[in-house]
C-alpha positions as CSV (number, residue, x, y, z in Angstrom):
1,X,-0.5,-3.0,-19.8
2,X,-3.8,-4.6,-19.1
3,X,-1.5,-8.2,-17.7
4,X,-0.2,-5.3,-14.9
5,X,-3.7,-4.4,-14.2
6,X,-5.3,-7.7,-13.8
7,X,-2.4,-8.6,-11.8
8,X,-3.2,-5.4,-9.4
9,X,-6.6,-6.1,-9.6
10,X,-6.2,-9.8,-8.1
11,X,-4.0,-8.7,-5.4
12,X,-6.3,-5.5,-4.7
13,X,-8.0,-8.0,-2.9
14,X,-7.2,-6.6,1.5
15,X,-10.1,-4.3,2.6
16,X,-8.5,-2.1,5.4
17,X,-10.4,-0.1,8.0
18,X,-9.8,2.1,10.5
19,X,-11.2,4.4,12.3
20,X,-10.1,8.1,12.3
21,X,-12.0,11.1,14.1
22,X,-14.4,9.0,15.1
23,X,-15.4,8.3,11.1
24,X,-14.7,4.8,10.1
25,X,-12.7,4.4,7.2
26,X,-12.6,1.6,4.8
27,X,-9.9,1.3,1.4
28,X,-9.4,-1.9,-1.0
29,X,-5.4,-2.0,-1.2
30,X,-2.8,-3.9,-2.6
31,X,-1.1,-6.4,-0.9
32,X,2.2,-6.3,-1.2
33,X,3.6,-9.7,-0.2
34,X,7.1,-10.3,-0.9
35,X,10.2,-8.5,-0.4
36,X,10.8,-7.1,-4.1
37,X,7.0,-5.6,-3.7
38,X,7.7,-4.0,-0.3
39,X,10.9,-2.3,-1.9
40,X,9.2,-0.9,-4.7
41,X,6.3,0.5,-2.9
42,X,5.5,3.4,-5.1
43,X,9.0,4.5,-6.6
44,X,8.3,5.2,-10.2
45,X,4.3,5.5,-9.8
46,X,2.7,8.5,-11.4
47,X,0.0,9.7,-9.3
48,X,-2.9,9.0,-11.5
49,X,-1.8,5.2,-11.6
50,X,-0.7,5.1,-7.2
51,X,-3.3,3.0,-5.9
52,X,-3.4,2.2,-1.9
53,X,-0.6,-0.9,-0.6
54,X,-1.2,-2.4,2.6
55,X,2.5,-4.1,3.9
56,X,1.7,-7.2,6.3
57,X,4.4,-8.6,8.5
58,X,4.1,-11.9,10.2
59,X,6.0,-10.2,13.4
60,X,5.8,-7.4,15.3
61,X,8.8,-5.4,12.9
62,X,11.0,-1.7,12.9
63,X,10.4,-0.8,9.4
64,X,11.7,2.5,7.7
65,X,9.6,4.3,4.8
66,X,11.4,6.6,2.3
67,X,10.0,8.8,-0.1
68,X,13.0,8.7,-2.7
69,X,11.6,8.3,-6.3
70,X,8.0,9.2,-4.8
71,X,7.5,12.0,-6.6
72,X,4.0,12.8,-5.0
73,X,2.9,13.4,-1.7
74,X,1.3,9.9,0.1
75,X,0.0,9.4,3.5
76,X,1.3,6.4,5.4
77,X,-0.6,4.8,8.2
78,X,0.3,2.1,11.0
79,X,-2.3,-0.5,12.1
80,X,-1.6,-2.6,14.6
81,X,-4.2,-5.0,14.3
């Protein structure tokens, strides 16, 4: 268990702001980087152990999100910058 964690803790490593009602927001997020990671997203996660994912492209991409084995409710935000 504390492997997993230092492993998230490393990759917690993408500060993301934005800036909603005029408030700016800032959250450390994990960077989920390959394929396998982007699939997972938060399937299985209990909600005392979710943490925030940011999801980088290289391109400009159509993506779908599901909620299936989410069993939680998340909030998903697109940044284009």
């Amino acid at each position: 268990m504390s492997v997993l964690r230092n492993i998230r803790e490393e990759k917690m490593n993408k500060e993301v702001c934005f800036e909603y009602h005029k408030k700016k927001i800032c959250v450390n997020a994990f960077v989920c980087d390959s394929i396998w990671k982007k699939f997972k997203g938060l399937m299985f996660s209990r909600r005392e152990n979710a943490i925030a994912q940011v999801f980088e492209f290289s391109n400009p991409t159509f993506t779908r999100i599901h909620s299936l084995f989410v069993l939680f409710p998340f909030v998903a935000i697109w940044i284009d910058e």
